[in-house]
Kinemage of the C-alpha trace (Angstrom):
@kinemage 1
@onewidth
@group {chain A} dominant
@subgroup {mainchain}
@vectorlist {calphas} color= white
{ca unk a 1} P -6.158 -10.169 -52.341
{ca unk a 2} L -6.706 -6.738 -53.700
{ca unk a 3} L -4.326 -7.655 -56.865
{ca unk a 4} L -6.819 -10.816 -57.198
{ca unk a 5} L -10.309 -8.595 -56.828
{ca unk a 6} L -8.332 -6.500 -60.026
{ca unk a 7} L -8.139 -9.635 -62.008
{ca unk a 8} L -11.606 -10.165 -61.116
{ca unk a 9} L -12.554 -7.004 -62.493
{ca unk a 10} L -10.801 -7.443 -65.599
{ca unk a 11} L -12.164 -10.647 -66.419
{ca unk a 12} L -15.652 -9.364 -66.311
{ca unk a 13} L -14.710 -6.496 -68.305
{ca unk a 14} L -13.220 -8.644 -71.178
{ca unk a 15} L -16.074 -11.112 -71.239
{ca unk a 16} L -18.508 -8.101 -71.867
{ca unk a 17} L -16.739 -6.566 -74.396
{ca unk a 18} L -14.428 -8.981 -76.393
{ca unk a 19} L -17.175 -9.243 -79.307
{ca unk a 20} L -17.358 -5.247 -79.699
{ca unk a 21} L -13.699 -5.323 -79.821
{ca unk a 22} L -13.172 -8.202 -82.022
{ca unk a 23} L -15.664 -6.474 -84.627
{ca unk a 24} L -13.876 -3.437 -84.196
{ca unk a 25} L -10.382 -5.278 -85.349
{ca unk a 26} L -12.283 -6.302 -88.315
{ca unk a 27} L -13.810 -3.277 -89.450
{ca unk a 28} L -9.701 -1.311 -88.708
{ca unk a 29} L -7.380 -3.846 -89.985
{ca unk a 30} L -6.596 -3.257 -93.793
{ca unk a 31} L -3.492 -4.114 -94.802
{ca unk a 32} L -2.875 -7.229 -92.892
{ca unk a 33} L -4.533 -11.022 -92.755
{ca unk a 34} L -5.206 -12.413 -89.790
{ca unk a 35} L -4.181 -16.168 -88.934
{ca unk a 36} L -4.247 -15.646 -85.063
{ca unk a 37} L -7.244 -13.647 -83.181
{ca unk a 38} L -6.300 -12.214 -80.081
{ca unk a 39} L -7.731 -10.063 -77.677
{ca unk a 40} L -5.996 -8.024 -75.224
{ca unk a 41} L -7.291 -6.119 -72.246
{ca unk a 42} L -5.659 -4.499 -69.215
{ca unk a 43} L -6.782 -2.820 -66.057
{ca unk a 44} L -4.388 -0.975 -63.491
{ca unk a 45} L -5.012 -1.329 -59.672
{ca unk a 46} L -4.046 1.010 -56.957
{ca unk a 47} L -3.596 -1.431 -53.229
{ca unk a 48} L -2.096 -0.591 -50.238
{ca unk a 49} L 0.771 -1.948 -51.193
{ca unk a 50} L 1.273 -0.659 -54.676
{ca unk a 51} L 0.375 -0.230 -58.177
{ca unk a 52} L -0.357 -3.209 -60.018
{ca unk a 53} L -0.882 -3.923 -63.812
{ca unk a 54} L -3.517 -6.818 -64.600
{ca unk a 55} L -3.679 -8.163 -68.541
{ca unk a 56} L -5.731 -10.728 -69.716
{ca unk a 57} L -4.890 -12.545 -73.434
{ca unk a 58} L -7.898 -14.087 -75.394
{ca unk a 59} L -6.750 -15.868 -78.915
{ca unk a 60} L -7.314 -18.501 -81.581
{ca unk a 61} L -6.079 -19.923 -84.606
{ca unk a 62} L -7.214 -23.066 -86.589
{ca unk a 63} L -5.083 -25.641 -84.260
{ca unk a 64} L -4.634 -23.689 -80.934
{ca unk a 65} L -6.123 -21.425 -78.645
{ca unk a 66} L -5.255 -19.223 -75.474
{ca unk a 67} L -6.885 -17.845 -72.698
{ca unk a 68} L -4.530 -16.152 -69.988
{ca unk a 69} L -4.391 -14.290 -67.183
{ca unk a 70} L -1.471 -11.972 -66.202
{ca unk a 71} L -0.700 -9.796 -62.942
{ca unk a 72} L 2.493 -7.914 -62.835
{ca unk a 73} L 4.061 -9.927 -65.972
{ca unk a 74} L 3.180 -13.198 -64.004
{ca unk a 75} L 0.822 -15.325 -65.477
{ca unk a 76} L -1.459 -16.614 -62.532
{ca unk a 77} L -4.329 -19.124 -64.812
{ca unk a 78} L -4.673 -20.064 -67.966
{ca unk a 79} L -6.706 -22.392 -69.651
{ca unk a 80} L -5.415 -25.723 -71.205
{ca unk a 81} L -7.703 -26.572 -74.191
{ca unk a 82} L -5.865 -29.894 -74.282
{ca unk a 83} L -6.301 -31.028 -70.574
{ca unk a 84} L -9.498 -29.559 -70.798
{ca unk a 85} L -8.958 -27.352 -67.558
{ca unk a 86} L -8.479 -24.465 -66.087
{ca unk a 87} L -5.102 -24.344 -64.977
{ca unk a 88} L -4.169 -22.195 -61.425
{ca unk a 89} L -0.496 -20.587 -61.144
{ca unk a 90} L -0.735 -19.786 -58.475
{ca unk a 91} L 2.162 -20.318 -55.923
{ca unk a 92} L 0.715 -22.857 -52.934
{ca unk a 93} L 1.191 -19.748 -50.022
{ca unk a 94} L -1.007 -17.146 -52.035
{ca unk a 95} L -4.531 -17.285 -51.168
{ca unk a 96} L -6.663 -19.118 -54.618
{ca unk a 97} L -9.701 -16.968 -55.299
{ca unk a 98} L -13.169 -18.488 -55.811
{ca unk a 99} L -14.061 -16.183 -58.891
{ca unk a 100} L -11.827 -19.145 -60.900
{ca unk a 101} L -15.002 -21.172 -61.074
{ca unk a 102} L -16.312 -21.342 -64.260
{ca unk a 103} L -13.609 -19.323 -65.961
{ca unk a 104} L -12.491 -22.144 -68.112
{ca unk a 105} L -16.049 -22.911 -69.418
{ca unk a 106} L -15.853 -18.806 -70.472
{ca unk a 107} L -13.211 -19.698 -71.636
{ca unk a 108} L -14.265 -22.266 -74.434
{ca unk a 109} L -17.131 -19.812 -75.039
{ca unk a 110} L -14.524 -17.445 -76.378
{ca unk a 111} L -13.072 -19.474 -78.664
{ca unk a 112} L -15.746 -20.351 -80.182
{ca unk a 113} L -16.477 -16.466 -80.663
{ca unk a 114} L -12.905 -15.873 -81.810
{ca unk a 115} L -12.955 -18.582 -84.299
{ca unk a 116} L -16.013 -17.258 -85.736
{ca unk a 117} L -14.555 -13.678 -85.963
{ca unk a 118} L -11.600 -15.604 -88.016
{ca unk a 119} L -13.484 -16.926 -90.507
{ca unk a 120} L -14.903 -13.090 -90.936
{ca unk a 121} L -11.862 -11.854 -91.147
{ca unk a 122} L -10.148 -14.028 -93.487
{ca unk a 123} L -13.102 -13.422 -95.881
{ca unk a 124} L -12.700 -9.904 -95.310
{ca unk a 125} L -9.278 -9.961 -95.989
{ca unk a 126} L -8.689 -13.778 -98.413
{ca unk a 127} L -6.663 -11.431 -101.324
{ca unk a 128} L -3.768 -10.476 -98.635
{ca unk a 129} L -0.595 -12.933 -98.379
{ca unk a 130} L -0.515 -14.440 -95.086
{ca unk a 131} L 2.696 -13.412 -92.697
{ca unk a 132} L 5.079 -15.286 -91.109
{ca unk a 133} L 7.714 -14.698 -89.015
{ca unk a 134} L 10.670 -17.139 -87.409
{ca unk a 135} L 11.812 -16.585 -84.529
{ca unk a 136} L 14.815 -13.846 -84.315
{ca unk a 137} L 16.244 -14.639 -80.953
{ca unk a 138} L 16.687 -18.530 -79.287
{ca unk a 139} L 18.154 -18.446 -76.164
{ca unk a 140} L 19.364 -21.503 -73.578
{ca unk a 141} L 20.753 -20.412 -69.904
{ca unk a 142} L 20.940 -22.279 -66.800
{ca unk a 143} L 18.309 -20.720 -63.895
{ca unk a 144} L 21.612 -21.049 -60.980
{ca unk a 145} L 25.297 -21.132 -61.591
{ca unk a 146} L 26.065 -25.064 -62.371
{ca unk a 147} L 27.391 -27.325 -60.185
{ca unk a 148} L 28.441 -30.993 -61.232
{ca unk a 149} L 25.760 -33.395 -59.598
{ca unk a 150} L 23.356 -30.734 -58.073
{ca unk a 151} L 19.794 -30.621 -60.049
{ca unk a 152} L 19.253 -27.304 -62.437
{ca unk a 153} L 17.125 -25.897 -64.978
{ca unk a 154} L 17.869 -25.251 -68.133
{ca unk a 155} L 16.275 -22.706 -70.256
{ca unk a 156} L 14.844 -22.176 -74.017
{ca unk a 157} L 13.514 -18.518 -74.383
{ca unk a 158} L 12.454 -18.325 -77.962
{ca unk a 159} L 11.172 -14.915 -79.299
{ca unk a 160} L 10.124 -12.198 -82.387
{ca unk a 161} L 8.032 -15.078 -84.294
{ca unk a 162} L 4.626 -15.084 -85.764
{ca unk a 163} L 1.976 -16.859 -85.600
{ca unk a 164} L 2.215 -18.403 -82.190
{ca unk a 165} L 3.386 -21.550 -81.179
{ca unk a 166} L 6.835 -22.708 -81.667
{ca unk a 167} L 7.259 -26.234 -80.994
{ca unk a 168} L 10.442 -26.894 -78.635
{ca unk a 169} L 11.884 -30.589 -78.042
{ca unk a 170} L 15.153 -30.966 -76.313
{ca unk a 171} L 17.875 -33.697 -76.640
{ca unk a 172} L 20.371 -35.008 -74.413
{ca unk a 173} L 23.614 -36.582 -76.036
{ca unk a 174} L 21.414 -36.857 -79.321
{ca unk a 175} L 18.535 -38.854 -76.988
{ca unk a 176} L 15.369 -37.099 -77.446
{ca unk a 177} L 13.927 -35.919 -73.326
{ca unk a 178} L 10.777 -35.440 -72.808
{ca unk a 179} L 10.653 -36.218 -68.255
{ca unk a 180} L 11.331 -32.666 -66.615
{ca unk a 181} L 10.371 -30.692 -69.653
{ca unk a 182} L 7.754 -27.901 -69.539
{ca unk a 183} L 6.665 -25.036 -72.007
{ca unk a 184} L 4.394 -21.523 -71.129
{ca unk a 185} L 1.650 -20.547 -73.102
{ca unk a 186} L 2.613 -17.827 -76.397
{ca unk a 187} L 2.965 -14.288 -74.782
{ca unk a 188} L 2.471 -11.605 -77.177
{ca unk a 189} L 5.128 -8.580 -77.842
{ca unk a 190} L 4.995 -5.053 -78.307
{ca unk a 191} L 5.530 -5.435 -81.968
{ca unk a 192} L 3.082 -8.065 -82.422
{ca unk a 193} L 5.131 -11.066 -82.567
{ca unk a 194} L 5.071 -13.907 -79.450
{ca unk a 195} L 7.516 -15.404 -77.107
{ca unk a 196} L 7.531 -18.820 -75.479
{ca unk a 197} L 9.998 -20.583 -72.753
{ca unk a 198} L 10.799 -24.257 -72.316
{ca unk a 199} L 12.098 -25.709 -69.378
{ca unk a 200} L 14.409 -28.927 -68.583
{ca unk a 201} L 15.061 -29.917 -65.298
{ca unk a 202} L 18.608 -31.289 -65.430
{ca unk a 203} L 20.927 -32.721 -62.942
{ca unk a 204} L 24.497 -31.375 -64.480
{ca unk a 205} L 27.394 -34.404 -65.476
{ca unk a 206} L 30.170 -32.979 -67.021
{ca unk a 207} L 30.800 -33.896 -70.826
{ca unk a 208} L 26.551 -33.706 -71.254
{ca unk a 209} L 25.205 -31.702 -74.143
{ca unk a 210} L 22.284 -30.341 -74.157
{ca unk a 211} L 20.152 -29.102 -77.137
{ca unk a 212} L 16.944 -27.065 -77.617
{ca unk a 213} L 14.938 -27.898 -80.933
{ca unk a 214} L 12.724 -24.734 -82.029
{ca unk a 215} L 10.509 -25.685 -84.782
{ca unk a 216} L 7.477 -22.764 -86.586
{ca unk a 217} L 5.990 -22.446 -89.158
{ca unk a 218} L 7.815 -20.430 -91.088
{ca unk a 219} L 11.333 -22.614 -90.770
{ca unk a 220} L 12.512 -24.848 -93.446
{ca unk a 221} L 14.858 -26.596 -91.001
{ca unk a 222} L 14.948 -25.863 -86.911
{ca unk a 223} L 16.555 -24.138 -85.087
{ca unk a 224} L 18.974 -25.324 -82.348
{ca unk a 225} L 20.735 -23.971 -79.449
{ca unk a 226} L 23.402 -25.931 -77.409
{ca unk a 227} L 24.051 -26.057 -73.666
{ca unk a 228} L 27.343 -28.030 -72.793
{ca unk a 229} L 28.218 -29.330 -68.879
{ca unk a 230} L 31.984 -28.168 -68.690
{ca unk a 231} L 33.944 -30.822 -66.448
{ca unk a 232} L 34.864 -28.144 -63.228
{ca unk a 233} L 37.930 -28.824 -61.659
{ca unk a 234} L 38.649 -28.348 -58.173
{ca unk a 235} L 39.959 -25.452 -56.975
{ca unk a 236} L 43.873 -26.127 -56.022
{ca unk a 237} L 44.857 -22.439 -55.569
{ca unk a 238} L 44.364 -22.336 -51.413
{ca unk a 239} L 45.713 -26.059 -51.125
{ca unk a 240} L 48.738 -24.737 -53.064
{ca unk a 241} L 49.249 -21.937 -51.120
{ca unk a 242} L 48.877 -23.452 -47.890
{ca unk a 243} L 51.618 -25.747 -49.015
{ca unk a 244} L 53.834 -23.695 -50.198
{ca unk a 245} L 53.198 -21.426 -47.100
{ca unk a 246} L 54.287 -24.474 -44.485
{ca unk a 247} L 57.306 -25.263 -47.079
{ca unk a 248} L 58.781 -21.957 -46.677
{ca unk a 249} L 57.807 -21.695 -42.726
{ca unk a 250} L 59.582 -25.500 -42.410
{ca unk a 251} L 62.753 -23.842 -43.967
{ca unk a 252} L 62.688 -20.863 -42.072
{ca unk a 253} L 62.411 -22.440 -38.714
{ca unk a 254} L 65.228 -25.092 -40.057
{ca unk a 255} L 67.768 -22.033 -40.835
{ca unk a 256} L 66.652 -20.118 -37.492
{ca unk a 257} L 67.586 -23.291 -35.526
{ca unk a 258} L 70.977 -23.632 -37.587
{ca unk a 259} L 72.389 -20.084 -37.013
{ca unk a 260} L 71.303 -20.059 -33.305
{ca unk a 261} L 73.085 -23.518 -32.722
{ca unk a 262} L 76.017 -21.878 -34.893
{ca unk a 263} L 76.042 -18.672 -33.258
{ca unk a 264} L 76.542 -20.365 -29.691
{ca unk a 265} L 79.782 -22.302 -30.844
């Protein structure tokens, strides 16, 4: 509960100060146009049980918008300008604060703050070339070692591009899935750039191939990554051992009996 009272605290903090800070981004930023707004804020915590590191990730662009909230690199809400909710993520066990209410109406009220600090800043800044970067790094990896028949996950980590999203669509056998899939909101790097992860659940058949479809804007074609279910084979090594084991004890009883019977006469 204490990590949740930080998270509190942070909020709060961010809400009073994300116009100062936005104005401050466009009064330091020379040499480089902004397409995508964000605003970053973190508070450390000090519990019974440990440090913990709160962050909190307010952002726009002209099509999109975010509005996170992160303890200990986990992202536990976020707001879902499509669904038009606030969405908890909670895990079911962990106690759900009340300070959520009313967090995704701040929410909206920040985007419409950050897309008005856009529009400053691309009139500040409408004679620099706009950047783009794709994505440097696609990745696709199973959650648990595979076994034929047993559900899985497969996963897309896509990172190093800029702006935020990427647009990921999977295929199965060159069918197009969309049950079972899932993607996380754009979470920003060190250097700037973002990182995204899609999700398939998946119930491995050997032969099936898999594909992840990463599309930005940046990419004259997408990029793909394939995933292919190897056919396993069952394991014969004991079974042949065991065999061969009672073969060779068969024989050697067999010969013992022979001599004895032989040595009598």
């Amino acid at each position: 509960m204490w990590s949740l009272f930080c998270d509190w605290l942070m909020f709060v903090y961010e809400l009073a100060d994300i116009q100062r800070v936005t104005e401050l981004l466009l009064m330091t930023i020379k040499m480089k146009v902004w397409v995508l707004l964000l605003v970053l804020s973190s508070v450390l915590c000090v519990s019974a049980d440990g440090l913990h590191e709160t962050n909190s990730i307010s952002g726009c662009s002209d099509t999109d918008g975010e509005d996170v909230l992160i303890l200990d690199d986990e992202v536990v809400w976020y707001a879902d300008f499509n669904k038009h909710t606030g969405v908890d993520s909670l895990p079911a066990f962990a106690d759900h604060p009340h300070w959520q209410e009313g967090m995704y109406e701040e929410a909206v009220a920040n985007q419409q703050i950050c897309r008005q600090n856009l529009k400053m800043a691309r009139s500040a800044m409408k004679d620099f070339p706009k950047e783009r970067d794709a994505p440097d790094s696609v990745e696709i990896y199973t959650i648990v070692n595979v076994e034929i028949g047993v559900q899985n996950t497969l996963i897309c980590h896509v990172t190093g591009f800029y702006p935020a999203p990427v647009n990921v669509t999977w295929n199965k056998n060159t069918k197009k899935v969309v049950e079972g899939t899932s993607i996380t909101v754009p979470l920003s790097n060190k250097d700037g750039t973002f990182s995204q992860t899609s999700k398939l659940d998946f119930v491995p058949k050997g032969g099936d191939v898999y594909v992840c479809i990463v599309e930005h804007v940046s990419l004259t074609a997408p990029l793909t990554k394939i995933y292919e279910v190897d056919d396993v084979e069952p394991i014969l090594g004991p079974a042949i051992f065991c065999g061969v084991g009672l073969t060779v004890g068969v024989l050697g009883v067999a010969a013992g009996i022979y001599l004895f019977i032989r040595g009598r006469k």
